[in-house]
N, C-alpha and C positions, 0 to 999 in steps of 0.2 A: 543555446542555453548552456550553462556551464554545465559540468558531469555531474558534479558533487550534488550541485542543484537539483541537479535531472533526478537523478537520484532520490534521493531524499524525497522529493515530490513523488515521485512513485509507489516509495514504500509507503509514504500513509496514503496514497489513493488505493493500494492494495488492501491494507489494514483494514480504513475505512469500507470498502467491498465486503468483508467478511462481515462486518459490525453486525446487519440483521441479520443473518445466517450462513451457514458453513457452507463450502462451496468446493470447487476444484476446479484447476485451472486453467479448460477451456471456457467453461463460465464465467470464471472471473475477466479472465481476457472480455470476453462479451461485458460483460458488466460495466467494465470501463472503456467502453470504446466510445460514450458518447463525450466521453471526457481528455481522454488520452490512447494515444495509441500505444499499443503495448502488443508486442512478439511471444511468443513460446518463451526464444530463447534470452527474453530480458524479464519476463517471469519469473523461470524456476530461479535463476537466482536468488532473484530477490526473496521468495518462498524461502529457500535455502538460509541465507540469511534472517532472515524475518523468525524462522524457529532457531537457528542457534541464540539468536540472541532473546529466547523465551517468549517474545509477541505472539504466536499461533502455534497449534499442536498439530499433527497431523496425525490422521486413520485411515482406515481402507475399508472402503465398501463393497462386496460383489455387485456388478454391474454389467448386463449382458455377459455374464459367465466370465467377469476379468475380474482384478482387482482396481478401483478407481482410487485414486487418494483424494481425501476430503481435508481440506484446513479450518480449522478453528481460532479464535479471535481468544487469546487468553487475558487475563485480566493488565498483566504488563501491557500488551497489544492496545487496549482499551486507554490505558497510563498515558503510550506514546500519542497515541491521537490527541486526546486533552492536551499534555503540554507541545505539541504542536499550534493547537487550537490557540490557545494561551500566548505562546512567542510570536503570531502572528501578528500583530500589532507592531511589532518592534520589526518585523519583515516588512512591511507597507512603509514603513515612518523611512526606513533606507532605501525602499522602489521609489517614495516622493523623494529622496533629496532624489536620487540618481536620474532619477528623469528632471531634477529640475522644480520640481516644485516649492511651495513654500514649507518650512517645518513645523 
């Protein structure tokens, strides 16, 4: 699959992960494994990016006497989902031509 693609599909299956509630991200990795595989190290990134670009906040919570970082779904985060949700039709209409189908 292409990167950019790859990509992209990650961060809103990330997004989409926090949507019902905050999480961190050994859980999150679980969360999406029934849908995509995802590493630590293809994670934080995307974390990393996902909050500079204002989609999730991050906190810390004590957890077994550590500090755990928790992420949140900010309203922008919520934004990018929809108009994903939205473009997605125009995504399908180019997977049919490119495979060949009718338009």
């Amino acid at each position: 699959m292409d990167i950019q693609l790859k990509r992209g599909l990650l961060e809103i299956c990330v997004l989409k992960a926090l949507e019902k509630q905050d999480s961190y991200g050994y859980q999150i990795i679980k969360d999406l494994s029934p849908a995509v595989t995802l590493s630590e190290s293809t994670l934080y990134p995307i974390l990393k990016r996902m909050q500079s670009a204002g989609c999730i906040a991050e906190y810390s919570v004590a957890h077994n006497g550590r500090l755990r970082k928790y992420y949140h779904l900010t309203p922008v985060g919520k934004e990018r989902i929809a108009d994903f949700l939205s473009e997605w039709a125009e995504v399908q209409r180019a997977y049919d031509f490119i495979k060949g189908g009718a338009l």
